[in-house]
C-alpha positions in Angstrom: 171.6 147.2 78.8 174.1 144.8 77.1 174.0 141.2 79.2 176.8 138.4 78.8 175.4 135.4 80.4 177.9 132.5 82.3 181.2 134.3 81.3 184.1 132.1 82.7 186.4 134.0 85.4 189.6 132.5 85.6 191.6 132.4 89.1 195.2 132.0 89.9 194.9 128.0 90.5 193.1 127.8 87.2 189.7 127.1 88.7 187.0 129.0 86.6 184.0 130.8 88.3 181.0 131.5 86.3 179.7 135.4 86.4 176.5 137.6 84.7 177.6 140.3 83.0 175.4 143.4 82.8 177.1 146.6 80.9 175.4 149.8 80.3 174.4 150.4 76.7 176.8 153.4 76.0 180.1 152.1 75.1 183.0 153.2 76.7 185.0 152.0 79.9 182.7 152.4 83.3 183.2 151.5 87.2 182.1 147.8 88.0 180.0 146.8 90.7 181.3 142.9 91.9 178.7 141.0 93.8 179.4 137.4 94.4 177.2 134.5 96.0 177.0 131.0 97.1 173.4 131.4 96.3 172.3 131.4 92.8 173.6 134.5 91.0 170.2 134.5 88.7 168.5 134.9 92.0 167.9 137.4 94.7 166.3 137.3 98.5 164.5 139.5 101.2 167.1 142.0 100.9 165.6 143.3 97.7 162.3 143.8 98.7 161.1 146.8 98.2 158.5 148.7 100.4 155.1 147.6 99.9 156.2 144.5 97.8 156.0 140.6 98.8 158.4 139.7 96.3 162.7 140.5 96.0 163.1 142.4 93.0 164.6 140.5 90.0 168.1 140.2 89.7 167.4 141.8 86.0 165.6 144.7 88.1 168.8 145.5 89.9 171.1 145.3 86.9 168.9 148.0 85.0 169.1 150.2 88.2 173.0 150.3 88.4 173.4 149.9 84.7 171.2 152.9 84.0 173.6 154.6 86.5 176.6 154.1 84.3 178.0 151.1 85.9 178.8 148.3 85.0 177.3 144.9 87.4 179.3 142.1 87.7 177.6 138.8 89.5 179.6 136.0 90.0 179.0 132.3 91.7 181.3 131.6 94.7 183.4 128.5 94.0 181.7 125.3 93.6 178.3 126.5 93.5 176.1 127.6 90.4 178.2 127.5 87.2 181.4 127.7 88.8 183.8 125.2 89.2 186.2 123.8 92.2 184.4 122.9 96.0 182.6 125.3 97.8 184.5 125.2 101.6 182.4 128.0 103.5 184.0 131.4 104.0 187.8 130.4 103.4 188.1 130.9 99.7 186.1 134.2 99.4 189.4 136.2 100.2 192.0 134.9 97.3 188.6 134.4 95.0 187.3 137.4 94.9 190.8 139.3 94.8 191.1 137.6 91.7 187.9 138.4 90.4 188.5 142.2 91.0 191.6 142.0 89.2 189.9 140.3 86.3 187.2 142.7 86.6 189.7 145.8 86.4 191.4 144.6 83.3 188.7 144.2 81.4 188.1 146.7 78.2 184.9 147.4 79.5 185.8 148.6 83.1 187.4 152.4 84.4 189.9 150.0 86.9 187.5 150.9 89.8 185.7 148.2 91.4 183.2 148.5 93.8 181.3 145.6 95.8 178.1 144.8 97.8 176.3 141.9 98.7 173.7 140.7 101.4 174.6 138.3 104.4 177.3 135.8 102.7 178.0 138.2 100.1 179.0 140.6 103.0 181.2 138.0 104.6 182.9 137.4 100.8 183.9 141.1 100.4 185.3 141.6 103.7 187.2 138.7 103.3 188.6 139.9 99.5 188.8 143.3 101.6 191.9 141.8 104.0 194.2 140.9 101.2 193.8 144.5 100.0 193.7 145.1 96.2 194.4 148.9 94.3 191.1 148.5 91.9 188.7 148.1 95.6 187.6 151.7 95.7 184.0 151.3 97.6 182.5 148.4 99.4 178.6 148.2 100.7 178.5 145.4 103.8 174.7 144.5 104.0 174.3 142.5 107.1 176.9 140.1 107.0 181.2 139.9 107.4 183.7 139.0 110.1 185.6 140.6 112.2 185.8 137.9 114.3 184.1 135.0 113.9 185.4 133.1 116.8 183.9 136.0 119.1 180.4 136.3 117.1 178.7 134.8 114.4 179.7 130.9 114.6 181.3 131.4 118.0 180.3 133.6 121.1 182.1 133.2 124.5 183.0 129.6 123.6 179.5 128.2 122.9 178.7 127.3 118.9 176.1 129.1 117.0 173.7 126.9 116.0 172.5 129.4 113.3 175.7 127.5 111.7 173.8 123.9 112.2 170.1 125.0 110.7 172.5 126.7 107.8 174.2 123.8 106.4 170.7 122.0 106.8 169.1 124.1 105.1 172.1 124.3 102.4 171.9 121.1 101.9 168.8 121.2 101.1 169.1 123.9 98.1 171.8 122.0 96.7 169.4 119.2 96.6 167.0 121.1 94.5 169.8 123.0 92.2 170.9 119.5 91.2 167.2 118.2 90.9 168.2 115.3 93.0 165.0 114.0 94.8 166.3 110.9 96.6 169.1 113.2 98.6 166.5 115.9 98.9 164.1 113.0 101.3 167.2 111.6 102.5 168.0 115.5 104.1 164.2 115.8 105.1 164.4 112.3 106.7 166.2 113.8 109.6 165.2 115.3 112.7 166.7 118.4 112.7 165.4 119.3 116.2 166.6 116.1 117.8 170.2 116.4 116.0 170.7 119.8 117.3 170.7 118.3 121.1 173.4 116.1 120.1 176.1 118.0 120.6 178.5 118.4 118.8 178.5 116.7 115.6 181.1 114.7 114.3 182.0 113.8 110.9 179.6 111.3 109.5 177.2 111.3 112.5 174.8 114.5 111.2 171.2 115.1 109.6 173.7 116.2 106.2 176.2 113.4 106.1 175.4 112.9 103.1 177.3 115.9 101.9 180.3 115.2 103.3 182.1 118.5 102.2 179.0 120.5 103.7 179.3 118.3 106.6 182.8 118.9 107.2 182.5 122.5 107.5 179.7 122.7 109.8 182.0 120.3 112.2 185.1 121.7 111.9 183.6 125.0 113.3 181.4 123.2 115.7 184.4 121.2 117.0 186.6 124.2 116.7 186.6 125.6 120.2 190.1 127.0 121.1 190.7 130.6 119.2 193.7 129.8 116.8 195.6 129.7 113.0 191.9 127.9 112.5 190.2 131.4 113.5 192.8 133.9 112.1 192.1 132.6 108.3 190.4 135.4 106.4 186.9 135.4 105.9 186.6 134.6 109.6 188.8 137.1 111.0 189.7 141.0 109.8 191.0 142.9 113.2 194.9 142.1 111.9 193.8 143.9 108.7 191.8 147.0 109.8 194.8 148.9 108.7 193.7 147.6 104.9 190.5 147.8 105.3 190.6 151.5 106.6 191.6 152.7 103.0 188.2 151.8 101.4 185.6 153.7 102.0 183.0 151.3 103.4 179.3 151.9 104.1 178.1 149.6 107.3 174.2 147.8 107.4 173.1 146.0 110.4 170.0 145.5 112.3 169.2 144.4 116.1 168.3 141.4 115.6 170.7 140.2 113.1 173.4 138.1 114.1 175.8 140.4 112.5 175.1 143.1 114.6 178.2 142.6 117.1 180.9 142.2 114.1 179.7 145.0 112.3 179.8 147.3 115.2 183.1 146.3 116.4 184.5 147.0 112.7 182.9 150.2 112.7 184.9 151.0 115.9 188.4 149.3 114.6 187.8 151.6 111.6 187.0 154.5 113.4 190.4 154.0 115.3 192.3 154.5 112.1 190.7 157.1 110.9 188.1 155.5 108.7 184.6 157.2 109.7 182.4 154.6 107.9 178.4 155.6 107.7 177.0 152.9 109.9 173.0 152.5 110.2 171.4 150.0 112.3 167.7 149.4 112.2 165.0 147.5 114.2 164.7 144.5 111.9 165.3 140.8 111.4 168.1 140.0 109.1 167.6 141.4 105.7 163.9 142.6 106.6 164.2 146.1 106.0 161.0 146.1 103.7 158.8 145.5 107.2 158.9 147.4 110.4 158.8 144.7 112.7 160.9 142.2 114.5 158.9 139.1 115.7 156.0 140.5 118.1 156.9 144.0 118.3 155.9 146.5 115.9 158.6 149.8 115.5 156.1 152.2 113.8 156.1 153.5 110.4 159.2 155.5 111.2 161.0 152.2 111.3 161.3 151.9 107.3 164.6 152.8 105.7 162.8 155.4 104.2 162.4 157.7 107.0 165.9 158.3 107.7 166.4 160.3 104.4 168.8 158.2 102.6 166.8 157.3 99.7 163.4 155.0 99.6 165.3 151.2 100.3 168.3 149.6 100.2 168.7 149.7 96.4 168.7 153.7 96.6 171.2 153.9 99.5 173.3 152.0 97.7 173.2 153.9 94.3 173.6 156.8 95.9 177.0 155.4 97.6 178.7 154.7 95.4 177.4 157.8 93.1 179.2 159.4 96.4 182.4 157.8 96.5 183.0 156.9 92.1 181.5 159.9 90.8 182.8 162.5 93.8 185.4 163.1 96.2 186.2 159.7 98.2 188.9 161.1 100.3 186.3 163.5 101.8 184.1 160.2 102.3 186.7 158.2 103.8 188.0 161.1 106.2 184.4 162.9 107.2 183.2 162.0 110.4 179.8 160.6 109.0 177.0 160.3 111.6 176.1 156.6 112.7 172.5 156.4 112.4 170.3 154.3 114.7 167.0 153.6 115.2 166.4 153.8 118.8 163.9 151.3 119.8 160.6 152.1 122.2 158.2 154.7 123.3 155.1 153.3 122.0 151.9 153.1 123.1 151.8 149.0 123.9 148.4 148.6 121.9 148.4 145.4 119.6 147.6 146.1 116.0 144.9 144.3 113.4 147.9 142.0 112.8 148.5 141.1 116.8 152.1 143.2 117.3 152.8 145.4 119.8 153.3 149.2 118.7 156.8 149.2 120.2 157.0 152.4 118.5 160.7 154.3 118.1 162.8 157.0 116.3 165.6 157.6 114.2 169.0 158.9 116.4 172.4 160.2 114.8 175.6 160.4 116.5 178.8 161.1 115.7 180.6 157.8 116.9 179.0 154.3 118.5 178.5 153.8 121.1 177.4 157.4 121.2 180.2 159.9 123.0 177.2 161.1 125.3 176.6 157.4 126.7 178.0 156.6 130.1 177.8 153.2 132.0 175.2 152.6 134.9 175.7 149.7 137.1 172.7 148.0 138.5 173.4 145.4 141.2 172.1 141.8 141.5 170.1 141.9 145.5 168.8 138.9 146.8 165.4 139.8 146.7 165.8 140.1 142.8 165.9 143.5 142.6 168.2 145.1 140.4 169.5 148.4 142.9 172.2 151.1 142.4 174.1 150.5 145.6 175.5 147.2 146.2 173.0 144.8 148.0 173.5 143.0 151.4 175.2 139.5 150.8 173.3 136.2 148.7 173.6 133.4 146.4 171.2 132.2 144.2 171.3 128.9 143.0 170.1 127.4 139.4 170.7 123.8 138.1 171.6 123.6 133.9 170.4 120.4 132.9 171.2 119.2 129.3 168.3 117.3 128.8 166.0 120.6 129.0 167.8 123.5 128.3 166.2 126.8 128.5 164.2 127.4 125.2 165.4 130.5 122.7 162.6 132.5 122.2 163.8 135.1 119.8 166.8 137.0 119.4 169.1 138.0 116.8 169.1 135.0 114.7 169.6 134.2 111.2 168.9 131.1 109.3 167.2 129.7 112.2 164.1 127.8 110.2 162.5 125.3 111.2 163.2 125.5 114.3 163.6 129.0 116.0 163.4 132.1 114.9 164.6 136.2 115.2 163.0 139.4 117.0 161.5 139.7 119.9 158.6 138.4 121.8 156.8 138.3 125.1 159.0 135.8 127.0 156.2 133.4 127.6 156.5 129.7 125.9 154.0 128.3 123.8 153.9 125.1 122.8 153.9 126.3 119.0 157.0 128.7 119.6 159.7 127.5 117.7 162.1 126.4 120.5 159.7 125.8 123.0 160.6 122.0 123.1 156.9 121.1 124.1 157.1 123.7 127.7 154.6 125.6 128.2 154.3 128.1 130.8 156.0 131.7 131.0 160.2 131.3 131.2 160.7 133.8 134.1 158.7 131.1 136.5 160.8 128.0 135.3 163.1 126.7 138.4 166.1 127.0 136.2 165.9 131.2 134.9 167.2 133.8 138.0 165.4 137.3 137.3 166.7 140.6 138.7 164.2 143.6 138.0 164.3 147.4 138.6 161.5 148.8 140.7 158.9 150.2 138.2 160.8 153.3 136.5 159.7 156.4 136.9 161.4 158.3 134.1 162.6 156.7 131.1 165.8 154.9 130.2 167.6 155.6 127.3 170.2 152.4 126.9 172.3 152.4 123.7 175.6 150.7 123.5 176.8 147.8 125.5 175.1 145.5 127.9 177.0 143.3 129.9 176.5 141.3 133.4 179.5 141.5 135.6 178.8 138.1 137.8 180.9 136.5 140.6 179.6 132.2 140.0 180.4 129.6 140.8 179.6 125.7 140.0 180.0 122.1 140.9 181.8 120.7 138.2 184.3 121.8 135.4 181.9 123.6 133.2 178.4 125.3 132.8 177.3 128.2 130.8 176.1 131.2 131.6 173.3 132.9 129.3 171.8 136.5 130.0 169.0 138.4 128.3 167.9 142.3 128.9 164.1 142.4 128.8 161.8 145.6 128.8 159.0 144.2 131.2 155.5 146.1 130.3 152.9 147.3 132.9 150.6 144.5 133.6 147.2 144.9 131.7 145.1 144.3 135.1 146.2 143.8 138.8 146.3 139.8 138.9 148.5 139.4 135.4 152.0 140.2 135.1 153.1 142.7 132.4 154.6 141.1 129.0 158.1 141.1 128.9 159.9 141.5 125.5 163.5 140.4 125.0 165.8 143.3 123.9 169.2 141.4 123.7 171.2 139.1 124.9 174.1 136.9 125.2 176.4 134.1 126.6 179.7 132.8 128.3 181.0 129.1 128.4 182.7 129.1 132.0 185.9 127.2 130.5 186.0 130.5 127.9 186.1 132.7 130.9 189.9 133.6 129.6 188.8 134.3 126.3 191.6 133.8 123.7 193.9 132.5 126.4 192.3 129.3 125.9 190.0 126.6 127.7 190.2 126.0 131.2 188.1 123.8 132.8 186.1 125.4 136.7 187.4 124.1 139.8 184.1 123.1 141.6 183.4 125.4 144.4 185.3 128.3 143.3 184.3 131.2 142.9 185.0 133.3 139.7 184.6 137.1 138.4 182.9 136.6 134.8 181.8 139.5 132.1 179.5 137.8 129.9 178.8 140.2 126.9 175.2 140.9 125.1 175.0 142.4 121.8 174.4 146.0 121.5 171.3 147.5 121.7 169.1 150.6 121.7 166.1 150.6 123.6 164.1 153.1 125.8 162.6 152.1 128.6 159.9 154.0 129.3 158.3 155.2 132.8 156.1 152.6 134.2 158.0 149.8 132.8 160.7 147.9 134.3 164.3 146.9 133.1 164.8 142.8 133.6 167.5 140.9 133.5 167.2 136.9 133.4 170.0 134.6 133.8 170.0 131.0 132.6 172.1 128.3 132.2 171.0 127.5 128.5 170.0 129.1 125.5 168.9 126.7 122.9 168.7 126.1 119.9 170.1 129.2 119.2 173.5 127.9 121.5 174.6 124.6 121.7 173.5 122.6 125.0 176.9 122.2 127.0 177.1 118.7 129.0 178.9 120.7 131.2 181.5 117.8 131.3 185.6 118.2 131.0 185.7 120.1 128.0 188.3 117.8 126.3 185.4 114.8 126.8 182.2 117.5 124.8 179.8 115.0 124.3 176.2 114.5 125.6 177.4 110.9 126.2 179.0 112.2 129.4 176.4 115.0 130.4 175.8 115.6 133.7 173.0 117.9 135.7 175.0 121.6 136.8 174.9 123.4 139.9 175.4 127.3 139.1 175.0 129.8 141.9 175.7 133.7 141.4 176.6 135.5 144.3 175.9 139.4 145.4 176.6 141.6 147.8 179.7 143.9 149.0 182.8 141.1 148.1 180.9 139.7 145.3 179.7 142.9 143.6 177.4 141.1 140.6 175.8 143.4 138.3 173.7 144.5 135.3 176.1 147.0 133.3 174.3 149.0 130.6 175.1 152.3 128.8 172.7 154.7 129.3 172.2 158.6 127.6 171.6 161.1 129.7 
């Protein structure tokens, strides 16, 4: 292997960005493989972990894997970070940058002209953006956990509430870039802040922020924070592919995603954009955390050993499946890639035994599915209504309101989810939907979250077959409130037999998501709730795949809060967002015949 260390790409606005060269020891011209990160390209993370390791392999490893293959790797620092020059702004020069690295890269005397790229997480997000400007040398791209398709809709937004997966980022950003530059007194200055108690102030504004010392991380952190309406801000690329799915259909793109990753709902909705225009991308989905394909569980529950990329036949990690990608689509027939109807392949979660194991998880257990499309064509939606006596039925209950109050100052904890980047203080998976006072999240509440005064829970009886659900979930919910604004958050829970007569079952969160009432409209903009009003809402969960199995019970809890992994909403005007003004909220959901709420989940026969 022949390496050329900090060569010096040169861009259309004359910026240079520094890039590794690794080139296979045969001379001659070969396909290039671009990866590009904001992270360090000497560097690699959990995504190259390999089963049975503790440690990523070495980003020397990786270039002897694909070199050895015939290709030629190419690994490049975004803009303003490692060796390359200009400002890092987050997401927004990915597109232009990296269609002039693929240029560069195709003209070089080393390269065929074919260009293929990958990356994990942001390096996913930097190829799909390069991706919607289109360019003729992209012949294959591998999106590992990570990309846009709407960023507004999931990822840094979702129904009008702010990610704060964005927040604990740029913290903990701002932190590397405090060690890259060996710069101790900003490093303390960074740890000097409460990160916990800045999140509940919400939103940030410029120079009021745990990383105002950065003031270009800063800004990008509270742009998207303060960013609520869906506009030219959200249409940029990098933060927004559904115009260019047209583009994007004529490159043969493999899809990696996982349950609990917070790419999950982009990534699926791009498989199904693609699969519109004739573009049947392979698409797997595993039971992990983001980038944790190396273990096979996800917070408290354990998948089995089945759960490992391994079993599915596709080689022995993530480095294979890649190799073997884009052996498929340089070295054979790409049109018969790009046009085959390729199974989606997902791991369908439960069907364990419930027993912990020496390490204290819960065998969860699963297997391995394939379908032809996603959600598969053999799904078909069951409704389960909201009763009054918290039951969730098949025929529509007699009439009732519930009533819950969203206060700001103690919003319902997170515990778990699909979330990314959420250190120090939450984290991704599942687990048994009881706070501890050591949970991240858990704010100092102890005591389990279906008993709090301020979570509504609807329940099946105790199922006596099992349930298959894979696809969407989504509460259909006539509410209403006293003010202009509250939020509405929903998780589906698989509730476990209890282990003896006087203890309830643990109860393990599957997915879940949220709605901002003044987002009810979606893209049509903000409007603020008229108090006393009652309104038809569909608040949307991510996908999921779960079986429920007989004896169990499906849950469904409803909250006015989900936080940290959501911003807390004051539940103010929306035009006057700021905990300054926050005010207790009064959020009732109504049932019955004229106000038909309910638990909608795709189920297999």
């Amino acid at each position: 292997m022949r390496v050329l260390p900090d060569v010096q790409v040169p861009l259309r606005d004359g910026c240079r960005l520094g890039a590794d060269l690794y080139l296979p020891q045969e001379p001659g011209r070969h396909p290039a493989i671009l990866e590009r990160t904001p992270y360090g390209k000497d560097r690699t993370d959990q995504s190259e972990i390999a089963p049975g390791q503790a440690q990523p392999r070495s980003r020397r490893e990786l270039a002897e894997a694909f070199t050895s293959r015939g290709y030629a790797l190419v690994v490049q620092d975004c803009r303003g970070t490692g060796t390359s020059e200009g400002r890092f702004e987050k997401y927004v020069n990915e597109a232009r940058d990296g269609q002039d690295s693929i240029a560069w890269v195709a003209a070089q005397s080393w390269s065929d002209g074919r260009v293929g790229t990958m990356g994990f997480s942001y390096g996913s997000a930097a190829q799909l953006a390069t991706a919607t400007l289109g360019s003729p040398h992209l012949v294959a791209m591998f999106l590992d956990s990570g990309g846009f398709f709407d960023a507004h809709g999931s990822g840094i937004r979702q129904g009008g509430c702010f990610d704060l997966k964005q927040a604990t980022w740029a913290y903990q950003q701002a932190l590397r870039m405090a060690r890259a530059r060996d710069d101790a007194e900003l490093e303390q200055a960074v740890l000097a802040q409460s990160l916990s108690e800045w999140l509940r102030r919400t939103p940030w504004r410029a120079g009021h922020s745990p990383v105002a010392a950065l003031p270009d991380l800063e800004r990008e952190v509270t742009d998207a924070w303060n960013s609520e309406v869906f506009g030219p801000y959200w249409k940029r690329p990098g933060l927004y592919a559904r115009d260019a799915v047209p583009t994007l259909a004529t490159v043969p793109i493999f899809l990696l995603s996982a349950w609990f990753d917070t790419s999950l709902r982009n990534t699926a909705e791009l498989w199904q954009a693609l699969a519109q225009h004739g573009c049947h991308a392979p698409l797997v989905i595993g039971p992990w955390c983001h980038g944790e394909r190396h273990t096979t569980w996800a917070g408290e529950l354990d998948f089995g050993p089945h759960a490992a990329l391994s079993a599915l036949g596709l080689g022995a990690d993530t480095l294979a499946l890649r190799l073997d990608w884009f052996d498929t689509v340089l070295c054979r027939d790409a049109q018969a890639v790009r046009t085959a109807a390729a199974p989606v392949r997902y791991y369908l979660m439960g069907g364990g035994t419930g027993l912990r194991d020496s390490n204290g998880r819960v065998d969860h257990g699963g297997a391995w599915m394939s379908a032809s499309r996603w959600p598969p064509t053999q799904a078909g939606t069951v409704t389960l209504h909201l009763a009054p006596d918290h039951r969730l039925r098949a025929a529509a209950p007699e009439p009732g309101v519930h009533r819950v109050v969203c206060d700001p100052a103690a919003p319902v904890p997170t515990i778990g989810g699909a979330i990314n980047s959420g250190q120090p203080v939450m984290a991704g998976g599942a687990f048994d939907q009881v706070v501890r006072a050591d949970h991240p999240g858990a704010a100092g509440y102890t005591g389990p979250l279906a008993r709090r005064d301020d979570v509504l829970v609807y329940e099946t009886e105790t199922l006596t077959d099992d349930v298959s659900v894979v696809g969407a979930v989504r509460a259909r919910l006539f509410v209403q409130t006293d003010g202009p604004d509250a939020d509405v958050a929903i998780k589906l829970i698989d509730v476990y037999p209890p282990h003896d007569a006087d203890a309830a079952g643990p109860a393990y969160n599957i997915c879940d998501g949220i709605l901002r009432l003044s987002h009810r409209h979606g893209a049509a903009g903000v409007q603020p709730m008229r108090a006393g009003e009652t309104c038809e809402v569909l608040v949307e969960a991510y996908p999921t795949a779960n079986r429920f199995l007989a004896g169990h019970r499906i849950r469904l809890a409803i909250a006015g809060s989900n936080f940290p992994h959501f911003d807390i909403n004051p539940n103010t005007d929306p035009a006057r967002r700021s905990m300054a003004h926050a005010r207790r909220a009064q959020l009732a959901v109504c049932m019955g015949p004229a106000t038909p709420s309910s638990l909608m989940l795709d189920v297999l026969p």
